[in-house]
N, C-alpha and C positions, 0 to 999 in steps of 0.2 A: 504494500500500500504506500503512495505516495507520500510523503513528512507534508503538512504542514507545516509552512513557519508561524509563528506564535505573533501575533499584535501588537504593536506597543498600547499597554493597557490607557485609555480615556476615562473621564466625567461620565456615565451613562443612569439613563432613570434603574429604577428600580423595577423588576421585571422577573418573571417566572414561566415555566412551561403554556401556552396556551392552549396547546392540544387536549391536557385534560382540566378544563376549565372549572368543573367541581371538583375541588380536592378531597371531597369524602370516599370520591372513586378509586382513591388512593389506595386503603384499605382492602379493596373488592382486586384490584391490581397484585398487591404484597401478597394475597392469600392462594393465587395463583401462584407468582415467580418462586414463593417458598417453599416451594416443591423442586426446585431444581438449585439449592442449597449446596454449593460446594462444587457445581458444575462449571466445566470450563464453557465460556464464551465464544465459543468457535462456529465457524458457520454453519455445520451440521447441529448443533443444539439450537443455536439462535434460531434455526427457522423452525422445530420442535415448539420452542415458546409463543412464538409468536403467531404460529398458527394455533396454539392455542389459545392465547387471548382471542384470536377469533372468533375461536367454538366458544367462548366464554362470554361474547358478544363485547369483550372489554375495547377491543376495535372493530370497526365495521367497516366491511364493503359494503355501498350502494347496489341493490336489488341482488346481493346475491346471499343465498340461505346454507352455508355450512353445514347444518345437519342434515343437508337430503346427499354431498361430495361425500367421497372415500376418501381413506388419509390422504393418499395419493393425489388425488385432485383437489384437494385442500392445499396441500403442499408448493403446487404447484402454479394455485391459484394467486397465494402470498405471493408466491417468488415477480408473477404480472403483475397487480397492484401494486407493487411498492417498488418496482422497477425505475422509475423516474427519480425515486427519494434520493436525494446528496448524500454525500457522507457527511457523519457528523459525529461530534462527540466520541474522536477518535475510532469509532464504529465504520464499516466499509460502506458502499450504498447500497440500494436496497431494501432489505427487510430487515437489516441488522440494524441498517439508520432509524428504522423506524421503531426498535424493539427502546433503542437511547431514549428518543421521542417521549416514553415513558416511563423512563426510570432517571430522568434526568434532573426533575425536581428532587424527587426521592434520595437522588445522589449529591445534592446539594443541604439536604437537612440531614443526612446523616444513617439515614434510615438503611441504605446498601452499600455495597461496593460491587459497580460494576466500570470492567474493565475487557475490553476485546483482548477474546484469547487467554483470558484469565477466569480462574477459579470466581464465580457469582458469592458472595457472603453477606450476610446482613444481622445488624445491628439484635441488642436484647431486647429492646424499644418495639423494632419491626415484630421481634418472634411473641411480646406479649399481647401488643394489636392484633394480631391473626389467630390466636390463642382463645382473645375476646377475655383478656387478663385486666387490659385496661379498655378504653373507648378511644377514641379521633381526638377528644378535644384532649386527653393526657396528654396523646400522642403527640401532638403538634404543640401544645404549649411546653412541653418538655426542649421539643427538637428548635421549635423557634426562639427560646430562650438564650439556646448556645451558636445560632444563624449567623455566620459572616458576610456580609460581602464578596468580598474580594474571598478567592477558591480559586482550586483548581478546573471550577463550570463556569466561572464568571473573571472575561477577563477586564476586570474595573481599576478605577483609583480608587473608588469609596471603598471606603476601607472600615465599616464597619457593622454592629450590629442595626440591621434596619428596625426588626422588631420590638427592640430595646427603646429605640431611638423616640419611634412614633406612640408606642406606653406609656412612654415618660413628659413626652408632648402631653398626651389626655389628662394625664395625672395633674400634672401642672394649670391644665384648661379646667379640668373638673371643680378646683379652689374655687373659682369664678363663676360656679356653673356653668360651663362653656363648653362647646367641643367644636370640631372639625365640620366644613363643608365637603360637600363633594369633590369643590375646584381647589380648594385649599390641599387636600389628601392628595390630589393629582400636584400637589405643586413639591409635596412633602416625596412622593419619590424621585426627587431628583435631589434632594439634599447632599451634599457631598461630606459632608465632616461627623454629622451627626450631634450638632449643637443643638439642644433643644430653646436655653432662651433666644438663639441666636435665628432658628427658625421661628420662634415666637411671633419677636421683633417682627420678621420678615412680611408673614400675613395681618401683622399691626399695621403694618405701613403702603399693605396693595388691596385691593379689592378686588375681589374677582365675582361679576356677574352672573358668568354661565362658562361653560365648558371651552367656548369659542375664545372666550377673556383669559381664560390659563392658559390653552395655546399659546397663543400670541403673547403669552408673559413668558412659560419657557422656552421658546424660539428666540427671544430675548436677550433671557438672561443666563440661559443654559443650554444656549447654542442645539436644541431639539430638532432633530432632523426626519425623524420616522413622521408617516402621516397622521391627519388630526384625531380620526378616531383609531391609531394604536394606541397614542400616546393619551387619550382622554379617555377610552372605553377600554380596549383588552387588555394592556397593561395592568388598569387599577381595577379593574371586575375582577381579575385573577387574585391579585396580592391583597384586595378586599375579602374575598370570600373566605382563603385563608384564613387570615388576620381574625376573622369573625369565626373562624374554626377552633382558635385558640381560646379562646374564651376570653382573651382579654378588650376585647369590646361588645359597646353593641349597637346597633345601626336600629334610627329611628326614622321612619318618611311620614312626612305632614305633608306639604305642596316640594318640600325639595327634601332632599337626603341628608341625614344629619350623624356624624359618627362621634359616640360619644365614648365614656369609660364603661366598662362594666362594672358597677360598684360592688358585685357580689362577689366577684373574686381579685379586688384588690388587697387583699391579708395574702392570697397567692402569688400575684404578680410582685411583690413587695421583697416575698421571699426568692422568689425564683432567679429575681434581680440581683441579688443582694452580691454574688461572686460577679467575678469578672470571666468570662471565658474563652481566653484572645489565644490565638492558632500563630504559631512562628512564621516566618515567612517563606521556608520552607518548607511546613503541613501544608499551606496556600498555594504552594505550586505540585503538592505530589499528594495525587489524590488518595495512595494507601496509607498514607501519615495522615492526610485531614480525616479521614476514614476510621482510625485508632483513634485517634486522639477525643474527635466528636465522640465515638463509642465510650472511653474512660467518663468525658462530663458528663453525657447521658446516662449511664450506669448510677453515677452519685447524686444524678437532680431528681432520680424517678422515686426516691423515697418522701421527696418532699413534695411533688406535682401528684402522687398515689396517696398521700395523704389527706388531702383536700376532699371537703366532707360534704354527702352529699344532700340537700334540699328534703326540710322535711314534706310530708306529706299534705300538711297543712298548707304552708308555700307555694307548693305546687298548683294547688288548687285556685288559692287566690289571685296568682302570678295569670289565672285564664281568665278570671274575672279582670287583671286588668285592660289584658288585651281587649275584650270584647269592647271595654270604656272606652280604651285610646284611640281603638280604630275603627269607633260606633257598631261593631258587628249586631246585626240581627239576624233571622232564620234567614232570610231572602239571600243576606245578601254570603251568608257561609256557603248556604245551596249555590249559592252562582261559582263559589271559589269552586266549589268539590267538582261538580260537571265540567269547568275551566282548566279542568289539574290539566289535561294533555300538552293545551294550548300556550301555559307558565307565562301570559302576560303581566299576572296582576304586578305592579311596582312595589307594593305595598310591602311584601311579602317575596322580594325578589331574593334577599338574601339570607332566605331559612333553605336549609341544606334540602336538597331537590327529594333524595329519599326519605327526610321527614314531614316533607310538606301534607300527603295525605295523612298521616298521623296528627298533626299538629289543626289541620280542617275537622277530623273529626272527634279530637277534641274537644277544639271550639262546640262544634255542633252539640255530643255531648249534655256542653255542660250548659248550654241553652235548653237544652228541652230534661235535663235530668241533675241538674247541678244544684237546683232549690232542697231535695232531699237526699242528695249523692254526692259522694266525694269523686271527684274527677281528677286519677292520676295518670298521665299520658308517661310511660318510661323512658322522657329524654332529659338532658340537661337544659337548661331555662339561663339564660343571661339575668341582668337587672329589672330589664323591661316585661320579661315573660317569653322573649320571645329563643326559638330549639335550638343549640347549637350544635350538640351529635346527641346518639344515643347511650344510653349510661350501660358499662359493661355487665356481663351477668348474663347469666340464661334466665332472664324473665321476662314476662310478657309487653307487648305494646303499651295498650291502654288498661288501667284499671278502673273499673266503676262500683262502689261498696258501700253499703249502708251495716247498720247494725245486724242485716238481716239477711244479704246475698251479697257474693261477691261473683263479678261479670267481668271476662278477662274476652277483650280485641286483642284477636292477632291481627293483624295489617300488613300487606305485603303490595307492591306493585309488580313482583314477579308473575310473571305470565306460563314462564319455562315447567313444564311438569316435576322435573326432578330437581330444579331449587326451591320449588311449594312445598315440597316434601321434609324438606331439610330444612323448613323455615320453623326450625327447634321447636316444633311441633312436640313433640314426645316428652321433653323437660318440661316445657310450659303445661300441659296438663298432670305432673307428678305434682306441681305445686296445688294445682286447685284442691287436686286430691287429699292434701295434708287439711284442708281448711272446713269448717264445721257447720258454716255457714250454706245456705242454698245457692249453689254453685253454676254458672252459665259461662259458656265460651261461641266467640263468634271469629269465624275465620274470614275477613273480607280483600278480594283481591278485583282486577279490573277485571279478570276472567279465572272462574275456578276450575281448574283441570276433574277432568273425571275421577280421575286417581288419587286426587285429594279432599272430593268430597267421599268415597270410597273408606279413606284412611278415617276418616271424621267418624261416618258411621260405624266402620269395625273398631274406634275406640266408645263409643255407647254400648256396644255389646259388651266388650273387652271388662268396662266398668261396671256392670251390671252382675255380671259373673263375680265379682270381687266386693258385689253389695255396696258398690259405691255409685253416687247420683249424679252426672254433670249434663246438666242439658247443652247441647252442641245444634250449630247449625252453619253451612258455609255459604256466605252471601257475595253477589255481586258488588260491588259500589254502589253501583241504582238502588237496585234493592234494600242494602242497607241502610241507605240514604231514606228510601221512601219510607220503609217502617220506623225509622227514630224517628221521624216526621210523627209518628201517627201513637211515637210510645208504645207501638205494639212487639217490640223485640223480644222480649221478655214470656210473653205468653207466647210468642211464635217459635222461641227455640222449643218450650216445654212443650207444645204441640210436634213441631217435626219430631221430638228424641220420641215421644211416645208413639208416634206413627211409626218411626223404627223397630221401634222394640214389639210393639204388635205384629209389624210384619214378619220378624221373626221368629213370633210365637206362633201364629197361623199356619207357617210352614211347618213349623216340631209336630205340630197337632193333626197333620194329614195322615 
């Protein structure tokens, strides 16, 4: 492969992978490649992985369906589609460039080590995320705590922690009551030194209108060369979603977007801060020293980011009461969110993490029509404002709904795939109902439920019944589920379908 010569490193914004622009996906990503742990990188493996992120739908080709190819044509499918791709990230072209593509954020937080032609390894951080030891928001507030700049993936001057930088900006705004604009945020990834009163100053003394007026300020003043919507929309939509993964913000929209502190885990942030975690200058150029090295701080920060406690129950609940206040929610307009899921226009709501968005809808919905005498616990982590930031680890259910008298556990899933409905920890999540003494309901809601998983549904009502144990079960479309909490009928409608089951299985004994 031909050498690169190397850049002379510049000023450039702050920027991250765009190809996977939900970084929750990250996770869904790690739990694949950790299966090929210790593997050398060579281009007989590389195109193994990456055709299987394929089949794993974690990359797509347009109109073409992987599960109906043979390996073989799988294979060889990869090798055309990603024919055109440059090399990059030391990787050849092709499909190898494209395998970097996505591990190339990951290799900058510390999460792997990937290297062409080299042994694949990753981090303790990666193997307790796929584990499901910890959640996303551990994960990344851990990893983005010890985040440099300047690496061996970024060749910059800035030279320092971004995520550090722009915390301690909130920190400093929140005294004031204050935070961040949209255009303001867009103007903070270009900072070069990482002074926070000195960026302070900065947006004291500019005003920025709209998107169009930051442009035009860093073309300026930081010589900005990429087009107006990299540098105003892909850029800060990527390192925002993150940012808001980490828990240490949280983003509030009125008529414009406003980023503020997350007050609820600033006793975290505080702590997480508190060391310094600066890479020699030669871990910054050799990416199996930044790779150790990241690994050692992460090792000794995850007893203090795993310590961090979580939201009680009560909290929980009130945190949807406020939402519904903030963002005048009523039935009409939750119903318009839920049928809208496909289409992800609403603004409002633009940066709750894509796979909790239906979770987080039908909470809301919920606790409108069942929250007067229900405790309403949706199983994600909550910012300041109420609003999800990932989901909190553990094998327990989605939603919770429980009064003194019954407790009603939503599973939730947007998987569509037969055999990930299956594994949607179905099996653990019903041992828990089972422990509970109360009158017990489980609802399986998906956008379509495979046959084989209302199948599995029904042979766990038998399964229980046999064992003298009671849970009514029923597995619902979206519509469906939508229209009977509308109507409050869930409730009598699981304990009607389990006993329709169970009759027709006595019917049959009895022939």
């Amino acid at each position: 492969m031909k050498e690169v010569k190397k850049q002379k490193p510049i000023y450039k914004q702050m920027a991250l992978e765009t190809a996977v622009r939900n970084p929750e996906r990250y996770k869904d990503i790690l739990s694949i490649l950790i299966e090929y742990d210790g593997v050398v990188l060579n281009d007989e493996n590389l195109l193994e992985i990456v055709t299987h992120l394929y089949n794993e739908e974690i990359v797509k080709a347009s109109n073409i369906d992987f599960n109906l190819l043979s390996k073989k044509v799988q294979m060889k499918t990869v090798i055309e589609v990603n024919s055109s791709r440059r090399a990059d990230g030391g990787f050849p072209s092709g499909y190898s460039s494209r395998f970097w593509t996505y591990v190339r954020t990951l290799s900058e937080f510390g999460f792997l080590y990937a290297r062409y032609n080299e042994p694949l390894k990753f981090s303790s951080v990666s193997k307790l995320l796929v584990e499901k030891k910890i959640d996303e928001q551990i994960a990344f507030a851990t990893q983005s705590a010890i985040y440099n700049r300047k690496s061996p993936f970024r060749n910059v001057s800035n030279d320092f922690n971004y995520f550090k930088f722009i915390t301690k900006v909130l920190i400093k705004l929140n005294e004031d009551d204050k935070g961040l604009s949209y255009e303001q945020f867009i103007v903070s990834l270009f900072n070069k030194s990482g002074d926070v009163n000195e960026f302070i100053s900065e947006i004291k003394r500019n005003v920025f209108a709209d998107s169009n007026s930051a442009y035009e300020y860093v073309k300026n003043e930081y010589n900005a060369t990429n087009k107006e919507n990299t540098v105003t929309k892909d850029y800060p939509d990527v390192v925002l979603r993150l940012l808001k993964l980490t828990g240490f913000i949280s983003i509030k929209y009125t008529s414009k977007l406003k980023i503020i502190l997350n007050t609820d885990s600033l006793e975290l942030i505080e702590k997480i801060f508190t060391n310094d975690y600066s890479f020699t200058e030669e871990q910054k150029n050799n990416a199996l020293l930044y790779f150790n090295q990241y690994s050692k701080y992460s090792d000794s920060l995850l007893s203090i980011t795993t310590g961090w406690t979580v939201e009680s129950d009560d909290s929980i609940h009130s945190k949807l009461e406020r939402v519904v206040k903030d963002y005048e929610i009523d039935i009409n307009k939750v119903k318009n969110l839920i049928n809208d899921l496909d289409e992800n226009k609403n603004r409002e709501f633009k940066y709750v993490p894509t796979p909790l968005k239906l979770e987080f809808y039908l909470s809301i919905l919920l606790y409108l029509t069942y929250g007067e005498d229900h405790m309403i616990i949706p199983n994600y982590k909550t910012d300041s404002l109420g609003m999800p930031i990932s989901h909190a680890p553990g094998n327990n259910g989605d939603i919770y709904v429980y009064s003194d008298n019954i407790n009603w556990l939503i599973e939730v899933t947007m998987i569509r795939n037969k055999q990930q409905q299956l594994n949607h920890e179905t099996t653990s999540v019903i041992r828990h109902l089972e422990e509970d003494s109360r009158e017990r309901y489980l609802s399986f809601v998906a956008p379509y439920v495979h046959p084989d998983t209302k199948n599995f549904y029904d042979n766990e009502i038998i399964r229980l019944l046999l064992s003298d144990t009671s849970v009514f079960m029923k597995t619902y479309t979206i519509k469906n589920f939508l229209n009977e909490t509308l109507k409050r009928d869930n409730l009598d409608s699981m304990r009607n379908y389990t006993n329709e089951v169970i009759d027709g299985v006595r019917s049959k004994l009895t022939r």
